[in-house]
N, C-alpha and C positions, 0 to 999 in steps of 0.2 A: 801771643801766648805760645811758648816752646817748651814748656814742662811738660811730663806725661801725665796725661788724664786717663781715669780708671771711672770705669760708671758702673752701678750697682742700679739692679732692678727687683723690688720688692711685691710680688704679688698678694696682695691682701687680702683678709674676708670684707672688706667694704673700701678697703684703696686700696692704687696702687702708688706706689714710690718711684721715679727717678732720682738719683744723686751722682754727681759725680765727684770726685776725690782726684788728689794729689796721691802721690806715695805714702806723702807722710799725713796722709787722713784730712788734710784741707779741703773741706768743703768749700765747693767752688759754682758751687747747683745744687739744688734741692725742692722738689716738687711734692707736692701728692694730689689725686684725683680719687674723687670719692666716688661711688658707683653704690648700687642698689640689689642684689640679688630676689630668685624670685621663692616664695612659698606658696606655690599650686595647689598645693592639700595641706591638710593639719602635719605635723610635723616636718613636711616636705621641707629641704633647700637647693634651689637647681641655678646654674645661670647658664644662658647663651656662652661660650667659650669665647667668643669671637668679639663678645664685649670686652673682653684684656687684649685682645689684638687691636683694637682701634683705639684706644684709652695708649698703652705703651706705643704706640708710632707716634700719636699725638705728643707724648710725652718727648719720646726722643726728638720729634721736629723742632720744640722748642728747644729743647738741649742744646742741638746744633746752629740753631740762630745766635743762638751767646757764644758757643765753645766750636772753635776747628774741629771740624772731623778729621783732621792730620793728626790732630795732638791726641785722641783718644787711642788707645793699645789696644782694648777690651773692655768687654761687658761681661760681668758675673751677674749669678739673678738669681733669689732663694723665692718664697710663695708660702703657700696654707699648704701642710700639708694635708696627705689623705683625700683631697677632692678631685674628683676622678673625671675622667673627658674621655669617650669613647668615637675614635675617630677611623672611617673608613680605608678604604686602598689609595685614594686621594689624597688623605690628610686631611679632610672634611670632618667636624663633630659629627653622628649621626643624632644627635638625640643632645638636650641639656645636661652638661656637666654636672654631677650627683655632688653635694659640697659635703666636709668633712660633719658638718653642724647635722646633716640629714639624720632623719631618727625611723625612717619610712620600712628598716630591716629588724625593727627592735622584732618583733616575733619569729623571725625564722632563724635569730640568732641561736636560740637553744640548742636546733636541730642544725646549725654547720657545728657550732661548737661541738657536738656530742660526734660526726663525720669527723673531726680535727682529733679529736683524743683517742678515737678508735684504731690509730696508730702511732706505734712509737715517736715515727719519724716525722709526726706533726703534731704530735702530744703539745710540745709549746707554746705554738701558734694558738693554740687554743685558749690561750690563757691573754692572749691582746685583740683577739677581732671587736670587734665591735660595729656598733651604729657608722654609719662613715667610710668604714674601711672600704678599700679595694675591693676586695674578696666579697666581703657582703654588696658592695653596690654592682659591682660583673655578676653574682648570683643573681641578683634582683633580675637585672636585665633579662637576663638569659629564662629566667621562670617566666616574667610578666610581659615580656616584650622580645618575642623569638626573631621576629622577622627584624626589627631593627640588629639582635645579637648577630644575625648570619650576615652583617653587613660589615662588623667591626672587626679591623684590621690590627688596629694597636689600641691598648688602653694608655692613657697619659695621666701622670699627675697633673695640676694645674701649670705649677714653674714651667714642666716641659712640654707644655703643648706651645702655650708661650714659644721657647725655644723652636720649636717644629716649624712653626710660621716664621719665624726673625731666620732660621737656618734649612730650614728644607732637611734635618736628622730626627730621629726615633730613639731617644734616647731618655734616660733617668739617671741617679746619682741612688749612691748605698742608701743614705740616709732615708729618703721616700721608698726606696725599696724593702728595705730593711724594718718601715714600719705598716706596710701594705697588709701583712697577713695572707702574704703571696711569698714570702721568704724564708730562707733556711737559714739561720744564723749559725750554725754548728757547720753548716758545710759552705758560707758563704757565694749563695746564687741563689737564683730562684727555685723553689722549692719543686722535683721532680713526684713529691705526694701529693703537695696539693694539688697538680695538674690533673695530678693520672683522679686522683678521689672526684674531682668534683668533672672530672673531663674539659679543661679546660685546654684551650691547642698552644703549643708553646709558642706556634708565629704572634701569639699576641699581647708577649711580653719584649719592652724595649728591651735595648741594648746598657748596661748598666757600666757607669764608668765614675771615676775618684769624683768629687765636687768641682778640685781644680784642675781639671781636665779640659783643654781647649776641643771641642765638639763640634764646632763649626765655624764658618764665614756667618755671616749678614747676605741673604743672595740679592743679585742684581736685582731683581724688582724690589726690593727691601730697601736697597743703596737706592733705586730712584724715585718713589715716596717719600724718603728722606732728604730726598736733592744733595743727597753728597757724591762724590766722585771715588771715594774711597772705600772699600769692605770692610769689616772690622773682627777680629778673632770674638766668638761668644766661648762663655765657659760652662761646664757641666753644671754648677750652682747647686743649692742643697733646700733644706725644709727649712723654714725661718726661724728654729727653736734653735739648729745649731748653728746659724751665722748668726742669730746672737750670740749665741756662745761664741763664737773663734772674735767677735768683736769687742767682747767684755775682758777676754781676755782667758777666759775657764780653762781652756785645751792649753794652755800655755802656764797657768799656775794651778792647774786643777781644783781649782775652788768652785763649789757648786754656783747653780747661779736662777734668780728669779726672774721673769719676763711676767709683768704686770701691765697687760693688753688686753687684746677682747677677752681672751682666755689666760685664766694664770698658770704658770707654767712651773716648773721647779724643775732643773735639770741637771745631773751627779755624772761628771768625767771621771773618767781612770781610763788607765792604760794597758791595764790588767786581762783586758776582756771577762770582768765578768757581767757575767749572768746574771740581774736579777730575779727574783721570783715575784716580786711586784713592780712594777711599770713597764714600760716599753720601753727598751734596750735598742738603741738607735746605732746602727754600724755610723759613724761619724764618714771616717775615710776620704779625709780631706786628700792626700795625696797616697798615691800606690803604695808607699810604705807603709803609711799608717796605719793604725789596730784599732786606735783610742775607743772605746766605747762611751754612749752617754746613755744613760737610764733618766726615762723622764715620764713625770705622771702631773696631772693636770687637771684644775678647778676650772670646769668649760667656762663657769660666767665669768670670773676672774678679775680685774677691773671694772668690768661693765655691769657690776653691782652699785658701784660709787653714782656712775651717771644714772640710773636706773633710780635710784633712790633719792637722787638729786633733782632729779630732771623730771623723771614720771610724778612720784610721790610728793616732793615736795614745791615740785613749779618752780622752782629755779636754778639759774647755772652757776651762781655765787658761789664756787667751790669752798675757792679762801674764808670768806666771811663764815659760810657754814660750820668749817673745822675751826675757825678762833672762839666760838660760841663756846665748845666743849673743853670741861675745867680741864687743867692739868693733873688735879687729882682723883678725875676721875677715871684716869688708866691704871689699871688692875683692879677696880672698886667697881668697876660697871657690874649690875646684877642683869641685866639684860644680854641674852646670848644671839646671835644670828648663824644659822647654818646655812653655806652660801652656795650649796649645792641647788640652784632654780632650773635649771637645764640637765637634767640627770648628771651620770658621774658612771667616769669611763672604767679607773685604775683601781680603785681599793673596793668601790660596790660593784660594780658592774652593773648598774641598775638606771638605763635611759631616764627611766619614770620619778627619780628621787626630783624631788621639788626643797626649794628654800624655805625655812621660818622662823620666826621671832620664838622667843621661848622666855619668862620670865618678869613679862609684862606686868605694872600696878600700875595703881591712880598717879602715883606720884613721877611715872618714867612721863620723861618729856623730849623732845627734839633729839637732845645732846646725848644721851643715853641712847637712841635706836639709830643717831647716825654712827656713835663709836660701833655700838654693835658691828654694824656691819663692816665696819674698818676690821675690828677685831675680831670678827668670821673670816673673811677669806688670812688673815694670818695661821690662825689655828689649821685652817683646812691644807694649807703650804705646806705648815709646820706637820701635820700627821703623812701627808706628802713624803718629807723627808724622812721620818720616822720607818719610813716603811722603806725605803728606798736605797738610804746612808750608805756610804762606804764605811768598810771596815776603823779606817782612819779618821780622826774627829777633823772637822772643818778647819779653817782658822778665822773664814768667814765668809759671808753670802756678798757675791752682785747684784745688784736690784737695777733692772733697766725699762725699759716702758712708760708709757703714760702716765704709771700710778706713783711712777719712782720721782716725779716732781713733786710729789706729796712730802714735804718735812713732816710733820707727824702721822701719816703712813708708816713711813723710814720709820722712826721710832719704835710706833709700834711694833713692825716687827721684830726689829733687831731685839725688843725685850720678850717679845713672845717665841724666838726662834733662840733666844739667850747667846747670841753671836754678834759682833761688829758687823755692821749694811756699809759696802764700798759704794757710792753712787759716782758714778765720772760724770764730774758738767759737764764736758764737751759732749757734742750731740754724738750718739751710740745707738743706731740702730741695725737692725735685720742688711736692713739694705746696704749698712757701709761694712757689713760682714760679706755681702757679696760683691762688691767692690773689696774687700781684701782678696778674696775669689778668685779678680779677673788677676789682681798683682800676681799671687802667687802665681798662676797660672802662664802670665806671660813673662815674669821675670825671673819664677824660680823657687820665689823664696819672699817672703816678706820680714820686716824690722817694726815692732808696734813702737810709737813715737811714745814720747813720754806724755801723757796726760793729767792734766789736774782732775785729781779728786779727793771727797770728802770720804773718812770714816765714820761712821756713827757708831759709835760704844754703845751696850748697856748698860742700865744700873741694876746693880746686884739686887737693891728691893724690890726692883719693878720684875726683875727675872724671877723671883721667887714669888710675890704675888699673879704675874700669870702661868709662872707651873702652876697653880691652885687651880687657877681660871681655866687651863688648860683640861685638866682631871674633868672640871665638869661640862665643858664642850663634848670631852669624848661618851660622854652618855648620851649625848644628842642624835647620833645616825641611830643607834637602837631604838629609842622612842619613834623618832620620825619611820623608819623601817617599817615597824609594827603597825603605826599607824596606818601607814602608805598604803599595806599588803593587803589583798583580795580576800575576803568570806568567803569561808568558806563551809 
């Protein structure tokens, strides 16, 4: 084999991905390993770090069994963002990586938020911390656990501790910087308020560089675990929301774009830099030039409402068969609603504690009505998503990529509850061959997207006007559940 191979590394909330690729997007390898994270306490999510360090050498050993290490140029790698690894002078974790899912700071959120607004110059940040965050899980530490704090050298996202180990560098990309709540997006670096407010030491913020920024070798004890003779360039890599996006295509035709995985995702490019006032506004900053911004706001369960309701509730994995059960007339006629917020909700409530629920229920609903439901929940919840989110300028249409986007009638449904054409590209488009475009651009300069087969899905103007209807009455649903939810007082 004497073509250049390009490999992408995906760190997951429950795998991780190997792929490696051709120039021209040729899958040539492609793995995943699934792994387990831990929950210590009630709401807690932690894992060992060093669980992705022995899972990716593994990955890549096999890699190289099949593939020359001559022929690889580079490794790009994107991950979950927000999950944080606090590692000492060593490059050691001291302590379990706090994961983005963690909910363990929902109380003392109040009280940084209210330190965040009490100055101009972090007034905005205030408006995306959350559960998960950076900022909130280095708080936590530093109140609950001092002596472990006085140990820690650098904090990591997940991608780059990864990198730390494969490269012996300290380093992050915009993207995870940019949604840490450790960031200035007006002055583009790390934010010198929030340091000085909560006293945090700047030695222990990485070094922040473009996505496709070559960052390091592979060092020699890395090359001989692997048993190759060769190094290999790594790339700075990004947050897996936006190498979806550079791999669907969005930064390149500005078309928003959906990720239906563990979490759903809805993500709005421009080049404009602006600002939202709802979601999290992602510095993109694939190369030094770039500005592009993405605003992206996010239903945590997301997909994993399908298997939950699949798998849990109903006892089996018969996807297909489940969704051929449900009439075709009963889309836009469902009187059964789902609200698919089961894991709070970060962007428009701000409320860890929101829980999911049926709404609508009679003697007569059966199967096929409480499984649309919940098809037809997480659409709605997208669709207010975007609402809140939109650019100035109307779509022309959504990417739908993830797990869920095998779904034909998924697809559908959105596209008539989002009232837009759903692009789905069959060829395999994930996270990972976004950071495999990564290592390309990175090492050659510049990338050319091949041409790929895919499907439009239209919708139908009755189906678009019956769920506007459907849609009117979902949106009463966070107010009920709300009120319900809220404490006596």
């Amino acid at each position: 084999m004497s073509a250049s191979v390009y490999v992408g590394l995906d760190i997951g909330t429950t795998s991780i991905k190997v792929a490696a690729v051709t120039k021209q997007l040729e899958t040539i390898f492609e793995r995943h390993y699934a792994y387990d994270y831990q929950t210590p306490h009630n709401g807690w999510a932690e894992i060992e770090p060093d669980t992705w360090i022995k899972i990716t050498v593994n990955g890549l050993k096999e890699l190289f069994q099949q593939i020359p290490a001559e022929t690889v140029k580079g490794i790009g790698i994107t991950g979950q963002m927000h999950t944080t690894v606090f590692v000492d002078k060593h490059g050691f974790s001291v302590r379990p990586a706090i994961m983005w899912n963690d909910n363990r700071t929902k109380k003392t959120l109040p009280a940084i938020k209210q330190v965040l607004k009490s100055h101009p110059e972090s007034a905005h940040i205030a408006k995306i911390v959350s559960t998960g965050s950076p900022l909130a899980s280095l708080l936590w530490v530093k109140e609950n656990e001092p002596q472990q704090f006085q140990r820690i050298n650098k904090f990591l996202i997940a991608k780059d501790y990864v990198k730390l180990r494969l490269t012996g560098t300290y380093t992050t990309d915009y993207c995870d910087a940019s949604t840490s709540s450790l960031y200035d997006l007006h002055t583009n670096q790390w934010s010198k308020e929030v340091q000085e407010l909560f006293e945090l030491d700047k030695e222990l913020f990485p070094a922040i560089h473009p996505a496709s920024a070559v960052i390091g070798e592979l060092t020699n004890e890395i090359c001989e675990r692997l048993m190759i003779a060769k190094t290999i360039p790594v790339i700075s890599g990004t947050g897996d929301n936006v190498a979806s996006a550079i791999v669907s295509g969005s930064f390149e035709n500005l078309q928003p774009l959906i990720s239906l995985g563990t979490s759903g995702v809805v993500a709005i490019p421009n080049r404009k830099q602006q600002l939202k006032s709802k979601g999290k506004n992602v510095a993109a900053r694939i190369t030094e030039e770039d500005n592009a911004i993405i605003t992206q706001g996010t239903v945590q369960a997301g997909a994993k409402i399908n298997s939950w309701w699949l798998e849990k509730i109903l006892k089996t994995e018969d996807y297909g068969g489940e969704q051929q059960e449900i009439p075709q007339d009963l889309l836009g006629e469902n009187e059964v609603f789902f609200f698919p917020h089961m894991n709070g909700e970060k962007t428009l409530f701000a409320d860890p504690e929101l829980r999911g629920a049926f709404l609508g229920l009679g003697l007569e609903t059966g199967r096929p009505e409480m499984y649309l439901a919940v098809l037809e929940g997480l659409a709605f919840g997208i669709r207010q998503l975007f609402e809140a989110m939109k650019n100035e300028e109307q779509p022309e249409y959504f990417t739908i990529v993830g797990g869920g986007a095998k779904s034909e009638l998924w697809i559908r449904i959105f596209a008539n509850s989002l009232g837009y054409p759903i692009k789905r590209v069959l060829t395999s488009q994930e996270a990972v061959h976004g950071a495999a475009i990564l290592a390309i651009i990175g090492v050659e300069g510049s990338f050319t997207f091949p041409e790929n087969e895919a499907q439009l899905i239209q919708p139908d103007p009755v189906l678009i006007e019956k769920y506007n209807q459907q849609y009117k009455k979902y949106l009463k649903l966070p107010q009920l559940l709300m009120r319900f939810g809220g404490d006596d007082k």
